[in-house]
SEDOKOL-123234 format. One record per residue (C-alpha): residue number from 1; residue in three letters; x, y, z. Coordinates in Angstrom, 1 decimal. Last residue first. Example, Ala and Ser with C-alpha at 12.3 -4.5 7.8 and 13.67 -1.06 7.14 Angstrom:
PT seq type     c1     c2     c3
PT   2  SER   13.7   -1.1    7.1
PT   1  ALA   12.3   -4.5    7.8
//
This chain:
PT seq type     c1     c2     c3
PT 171  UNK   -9.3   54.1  -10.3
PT 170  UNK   -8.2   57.7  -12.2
PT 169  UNK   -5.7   59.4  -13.2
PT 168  UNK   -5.3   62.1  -15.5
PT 167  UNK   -1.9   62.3  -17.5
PT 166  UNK    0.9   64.7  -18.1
PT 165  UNK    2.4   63.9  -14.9
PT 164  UNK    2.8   60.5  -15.6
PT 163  UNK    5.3   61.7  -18.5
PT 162  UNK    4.6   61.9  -21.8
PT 161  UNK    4.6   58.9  -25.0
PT 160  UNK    8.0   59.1  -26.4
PT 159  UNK    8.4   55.2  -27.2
PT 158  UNK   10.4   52.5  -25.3
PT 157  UNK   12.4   50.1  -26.0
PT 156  UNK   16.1   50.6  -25.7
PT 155  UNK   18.5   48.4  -24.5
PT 154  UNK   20.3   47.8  -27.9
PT 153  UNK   18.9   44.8  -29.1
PT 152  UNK   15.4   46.2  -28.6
PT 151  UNK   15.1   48.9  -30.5
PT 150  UNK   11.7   49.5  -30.5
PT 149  UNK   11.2   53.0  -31.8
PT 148  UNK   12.2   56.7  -30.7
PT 147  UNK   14.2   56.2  -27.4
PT 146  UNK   13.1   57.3  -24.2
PT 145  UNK   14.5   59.6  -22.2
PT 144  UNK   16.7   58.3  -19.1
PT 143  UNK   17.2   61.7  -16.5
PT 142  UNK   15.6   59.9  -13.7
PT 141  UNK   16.6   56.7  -13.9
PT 140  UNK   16.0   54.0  -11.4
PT 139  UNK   17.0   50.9  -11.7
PT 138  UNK   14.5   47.7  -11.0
PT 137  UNK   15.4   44.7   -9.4
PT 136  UNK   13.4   41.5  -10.2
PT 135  UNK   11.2   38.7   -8.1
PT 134  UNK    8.8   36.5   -9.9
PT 133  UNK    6.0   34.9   -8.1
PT 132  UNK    3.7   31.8   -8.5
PT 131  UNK    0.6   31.4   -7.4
PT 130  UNK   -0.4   29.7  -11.1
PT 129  UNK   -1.9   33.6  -12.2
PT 128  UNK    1.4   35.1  -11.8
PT 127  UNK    2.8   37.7   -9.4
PT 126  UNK    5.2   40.1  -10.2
PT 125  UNK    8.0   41.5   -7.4
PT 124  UNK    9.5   44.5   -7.5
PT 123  UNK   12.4   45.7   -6.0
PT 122  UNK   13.3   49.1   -6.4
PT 121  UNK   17.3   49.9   -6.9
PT 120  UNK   18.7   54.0   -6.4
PT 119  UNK   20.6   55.1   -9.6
PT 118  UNK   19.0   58.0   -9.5
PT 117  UNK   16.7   59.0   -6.2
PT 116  UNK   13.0   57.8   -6.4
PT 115  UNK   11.7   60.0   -3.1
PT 114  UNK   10.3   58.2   -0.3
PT 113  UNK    7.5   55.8    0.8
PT 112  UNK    5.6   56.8   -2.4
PT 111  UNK    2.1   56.6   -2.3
PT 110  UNK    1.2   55.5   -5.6
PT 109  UNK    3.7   53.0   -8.0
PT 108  UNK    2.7   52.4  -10.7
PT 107  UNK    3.7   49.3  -13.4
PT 106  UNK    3.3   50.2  -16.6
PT 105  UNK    0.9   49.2  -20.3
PT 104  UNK    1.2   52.7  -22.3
PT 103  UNK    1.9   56.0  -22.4
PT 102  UNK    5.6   55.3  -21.1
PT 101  UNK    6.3   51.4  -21.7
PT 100  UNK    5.7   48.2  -20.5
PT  99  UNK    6.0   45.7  -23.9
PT  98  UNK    4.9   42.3  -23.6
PT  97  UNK    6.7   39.6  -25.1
PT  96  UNK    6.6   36.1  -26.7
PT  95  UNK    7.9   32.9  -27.3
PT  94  UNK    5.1   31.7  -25.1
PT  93  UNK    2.6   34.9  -25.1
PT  92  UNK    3.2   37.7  -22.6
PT  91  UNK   -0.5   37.9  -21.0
PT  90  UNK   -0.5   41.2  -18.8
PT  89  UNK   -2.3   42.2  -15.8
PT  88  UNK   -6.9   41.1  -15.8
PT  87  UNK   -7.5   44.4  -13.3
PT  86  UNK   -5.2   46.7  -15.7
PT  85  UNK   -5.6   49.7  -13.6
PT  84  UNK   -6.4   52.7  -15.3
PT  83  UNK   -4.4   56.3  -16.2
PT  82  UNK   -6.0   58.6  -18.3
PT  81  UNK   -5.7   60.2  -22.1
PT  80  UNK   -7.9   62.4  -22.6
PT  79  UNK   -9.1   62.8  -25.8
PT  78  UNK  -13.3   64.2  -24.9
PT  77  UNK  -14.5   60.4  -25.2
PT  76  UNK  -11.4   59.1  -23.1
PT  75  UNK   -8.4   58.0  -24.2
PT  74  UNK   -7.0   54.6  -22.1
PT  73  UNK   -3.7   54.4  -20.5
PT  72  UNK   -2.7   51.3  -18.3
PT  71  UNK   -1.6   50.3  -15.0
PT  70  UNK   -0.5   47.1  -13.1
PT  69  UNK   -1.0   48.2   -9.8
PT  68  UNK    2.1   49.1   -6.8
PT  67  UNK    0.0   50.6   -3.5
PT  66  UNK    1.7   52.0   -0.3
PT  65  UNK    5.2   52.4   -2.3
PT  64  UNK    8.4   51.4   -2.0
PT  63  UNK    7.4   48.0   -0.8
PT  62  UNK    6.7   46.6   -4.0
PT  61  UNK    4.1   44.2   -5.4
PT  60  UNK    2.7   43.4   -9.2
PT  59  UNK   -0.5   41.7  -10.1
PT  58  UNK   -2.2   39.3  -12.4
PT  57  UNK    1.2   39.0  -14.5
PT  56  UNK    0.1   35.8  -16.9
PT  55  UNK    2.3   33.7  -19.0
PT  54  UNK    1.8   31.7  -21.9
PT  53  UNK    3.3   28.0  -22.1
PT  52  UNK    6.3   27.4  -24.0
PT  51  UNK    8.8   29.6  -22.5
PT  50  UNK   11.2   31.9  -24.0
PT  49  UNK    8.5   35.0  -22.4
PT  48  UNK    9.8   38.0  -22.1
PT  47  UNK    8.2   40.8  -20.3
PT  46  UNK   10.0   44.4  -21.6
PT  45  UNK   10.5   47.4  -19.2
PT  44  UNK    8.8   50.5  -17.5
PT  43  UNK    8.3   51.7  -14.0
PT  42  UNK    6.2   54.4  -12.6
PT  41  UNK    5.8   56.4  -10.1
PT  40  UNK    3.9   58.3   -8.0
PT  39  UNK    3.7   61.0   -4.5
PT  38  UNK    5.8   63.5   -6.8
PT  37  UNK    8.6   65.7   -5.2
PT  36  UNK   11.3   64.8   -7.9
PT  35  UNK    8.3   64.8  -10.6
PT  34  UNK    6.3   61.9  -12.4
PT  33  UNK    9.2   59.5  -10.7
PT  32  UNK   11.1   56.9  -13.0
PT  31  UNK   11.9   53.3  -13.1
PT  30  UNK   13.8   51.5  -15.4
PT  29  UNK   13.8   47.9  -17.2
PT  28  UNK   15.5   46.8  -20.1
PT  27  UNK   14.4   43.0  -20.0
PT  26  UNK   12.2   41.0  -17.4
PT  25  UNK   12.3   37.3  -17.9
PT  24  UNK    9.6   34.5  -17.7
PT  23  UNK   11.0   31.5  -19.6
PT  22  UNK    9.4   29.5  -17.0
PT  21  UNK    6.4   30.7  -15.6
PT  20  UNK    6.3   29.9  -12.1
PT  19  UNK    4.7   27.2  -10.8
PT  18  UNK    5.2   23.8  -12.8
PT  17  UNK    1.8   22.2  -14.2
PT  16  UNK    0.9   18.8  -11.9
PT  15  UNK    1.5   16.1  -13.9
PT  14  UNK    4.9   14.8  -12.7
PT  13  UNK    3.6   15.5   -8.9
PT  12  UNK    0.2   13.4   -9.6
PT  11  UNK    2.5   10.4  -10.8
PT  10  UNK    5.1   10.9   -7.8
PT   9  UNK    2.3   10.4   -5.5
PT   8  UNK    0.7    7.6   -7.5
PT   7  UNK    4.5    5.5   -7.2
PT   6  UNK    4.2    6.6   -3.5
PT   5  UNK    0.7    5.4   -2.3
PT   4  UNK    1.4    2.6   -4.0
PT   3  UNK    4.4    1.6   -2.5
PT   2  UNK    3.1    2.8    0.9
PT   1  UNK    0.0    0.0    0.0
//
């Protein structure tokens, strides 16, 4: 009976889908504050997925701030452009990515414990819809401009889209 007990064990453990997404990496990223006195932040980079299966970010957590959200930017009716949580995160696609970039899919961080000084190191941690988490560092840059286009071989990969401070915000 143990024998059995152990061969079906081991069955159920080699069927079971691995936590964590493997092939989940975090490329290029940066952090920046909307002003040097601002209350939030934001960070930008590119989700890669090597892996076979999709991945999916459901949430994001940091203790610089009081709240860190998977964020958005919609237009409004009138041409707004505001600031929404992304309830559902990101799906990077297996062999995929996802692009986090000013004026566009971000991590924010509101409530800032402190300042963002340059050079400085935020750890964020994402979490994925299996329970699993991914822990990364994120630099932050307070003079970095973004580059025109996607070039991603060269660090860069983010397009001109404003500032957070340019933007409404809502929730």
């Amino acid at each position: 009976m143990i024998r059995f007990f152990t061969l079906t064990a081991a069955a159920a453990l080699l069927s079971t889908p691995a936590l964590a997404c493997a092939g989940f990496e975090v490329h290029h990223a940066y952090a920046r504050a909307s002003m040097p006195s601002s209350p939030t932040g934001g960070a930008f980079m590119v989700l890669v997925n090597t892996g076979e299966t999709d991945c999916h970010v459901t949430g994001a957590r940091s203790d610089v701030a009081q709240r860190t959200e998977l964020h958005t930017h919609i237009q409004d009716e009138n041409g707004v452009m505001r600031m929404r949580e992304v309830e559902d995160g990101f799906h990077v696609p297996a062999g995929g990515e996802h692009e986090l970039a000013r004026g566009g899919d971000h991590v924010m961080f509101m409530g800032l414990n402190a300042p963002f000084e340059q050079d400085a190191i935020l750890e964020v941690t994402f979490d994925f819809a299996d329970g699993s988490e991914h822990r990364f560092e994120v630099p932050v840059d307070l003079h970095r401009m973004p580059a025109e286009g996607h070039d991603h071989g060269h660090g860069e990969s983010h397009g001109d889209h404003g500032d957070h401070g340019e933007m409404s915000h809502d929730h």
